[in-house]
Structures are given as C-alpha cells and as structure tokens.
C-alpha positions as CSV (number, residue, x, y, z in Angstrom):
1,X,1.7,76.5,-4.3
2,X,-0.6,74.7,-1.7
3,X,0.7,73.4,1.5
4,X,-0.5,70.7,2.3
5,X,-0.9,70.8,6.4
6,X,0.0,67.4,7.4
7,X,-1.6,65.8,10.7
8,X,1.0,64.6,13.4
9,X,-0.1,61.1,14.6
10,X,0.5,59.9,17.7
11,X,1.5,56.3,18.0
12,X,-1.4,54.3,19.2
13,X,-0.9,51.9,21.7
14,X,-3.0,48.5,22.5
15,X,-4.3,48.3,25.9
16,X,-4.6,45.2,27.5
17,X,-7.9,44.7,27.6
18,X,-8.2,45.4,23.8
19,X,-5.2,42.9,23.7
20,X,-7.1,40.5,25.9
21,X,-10.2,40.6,23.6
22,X,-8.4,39.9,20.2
23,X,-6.3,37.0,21.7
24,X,-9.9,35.7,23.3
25,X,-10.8,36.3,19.4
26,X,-7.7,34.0,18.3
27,X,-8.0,31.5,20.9
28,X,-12.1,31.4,19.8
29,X,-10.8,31.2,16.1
30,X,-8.2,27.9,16.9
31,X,-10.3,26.2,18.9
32,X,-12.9,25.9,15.6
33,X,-9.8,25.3,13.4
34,X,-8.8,22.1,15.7
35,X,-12.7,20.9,16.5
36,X,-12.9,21.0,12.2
37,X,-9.2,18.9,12.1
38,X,-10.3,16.7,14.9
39,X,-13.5,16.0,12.4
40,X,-11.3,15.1,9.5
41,X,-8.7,13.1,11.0
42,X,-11.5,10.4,12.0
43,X,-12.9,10.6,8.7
44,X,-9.0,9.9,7.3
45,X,-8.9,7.0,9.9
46,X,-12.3,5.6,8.7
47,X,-11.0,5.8,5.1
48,X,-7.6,4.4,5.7
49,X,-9.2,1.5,7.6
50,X,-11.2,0.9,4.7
51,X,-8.9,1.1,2.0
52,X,-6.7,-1.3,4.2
53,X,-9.7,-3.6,4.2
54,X,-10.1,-3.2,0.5
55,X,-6.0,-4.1,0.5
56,X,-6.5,-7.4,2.5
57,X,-9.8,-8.7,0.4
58,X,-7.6,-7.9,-2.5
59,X,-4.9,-9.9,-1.3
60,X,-6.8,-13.1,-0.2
61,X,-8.8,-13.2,-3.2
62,X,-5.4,-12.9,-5.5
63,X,-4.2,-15.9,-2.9
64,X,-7.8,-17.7,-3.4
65,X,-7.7,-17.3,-7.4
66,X,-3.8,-18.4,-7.5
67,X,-4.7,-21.5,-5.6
68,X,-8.1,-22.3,-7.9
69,X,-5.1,-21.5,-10.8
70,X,-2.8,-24.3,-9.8
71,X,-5.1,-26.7,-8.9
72,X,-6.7,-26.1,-12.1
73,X,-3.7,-26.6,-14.0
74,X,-3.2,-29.9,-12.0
75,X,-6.8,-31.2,-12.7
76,X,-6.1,-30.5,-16.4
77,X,-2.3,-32.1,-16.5
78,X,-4.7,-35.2,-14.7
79,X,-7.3,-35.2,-17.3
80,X,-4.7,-35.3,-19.8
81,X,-3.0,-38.1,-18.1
82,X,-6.7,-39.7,-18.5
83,X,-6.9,-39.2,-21.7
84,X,-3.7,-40.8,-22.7
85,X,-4.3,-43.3,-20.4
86,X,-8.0,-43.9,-22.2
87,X,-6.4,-43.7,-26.0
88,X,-3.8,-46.2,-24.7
89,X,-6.4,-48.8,-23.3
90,X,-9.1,-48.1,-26.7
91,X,-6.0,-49.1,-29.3
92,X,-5.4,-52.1,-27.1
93,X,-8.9,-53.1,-27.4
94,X,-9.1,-52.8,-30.9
C-alpha cells in the first residue's frame, strides 16, 4: 500500500491590512448597492405619485359622470312630465 504523505497546514491568519482592503472592498461594494436603491426609490416615488394622480382623475370623473347621470335622469323624468303635460293639452284641444 501507498502512503499518502499528507501536508501539515498552518492556520492562516488575516492581517490587518489585508483585512483593511477587503472591508474597503465591502464598503466600495454598499455604497453602489445604496447609490442603485437610492435610484429606484425615486422612480417608485415618481410612480406612486402617478398612479395616485391616475386614482384622483379616476375619482372625479366617476363623481363628474354620476352627476351628468342624475341630472340626466331628471331632464328625462322632466321631459316625460312634458310630454304628459303636451298629450293632456292636444286631447283638450281636440
């Protein structure tokens, strides 16, 4: 049988300059993370502020067409009225 001659390794240990550099790495790394978040939260802002827009046209034109609604249903109950009114005053003519 072989014997495989197996290499004793030391534990390596990080200095602090090499532990200066990677956390200059890290901070380097964040600080493109948060510039990239910074970006999209104004573009969610824009887009909420829109979409709340969007939500307050909707509104007053639902308001708008309910109003044109009833008073259309009123112009009609008084055209009606007319109408009878009309019949009414043609008979007695006759």
């Amino acid at each position: 049988m072989m014997m495989k001659k197996i290499a004793k390794k030391e534990p390596k240990y990080v200095t602090m300059p090499v532990f200066e550099k990677a956390m200059d790495f890290m901070a380097k790394s964040f600080a493109k993370v948060f510039e990239k978040l910074e970006r999209h939260d104004k573009a969610f802002e824009l887009v909420l502020k829109e979409m709340r827009d969007y939500s307050q046209e909707a509104r007053e034109h639902r308001m708008m067409m309910s109003d044109l609604n009833h008073s259309d249903i009123s112009q009609e109950r008084r055209i009606e009225g007319l109408e009878i009114r009309v019949e009414k005053l043609e008979r007695k003519a006759r």
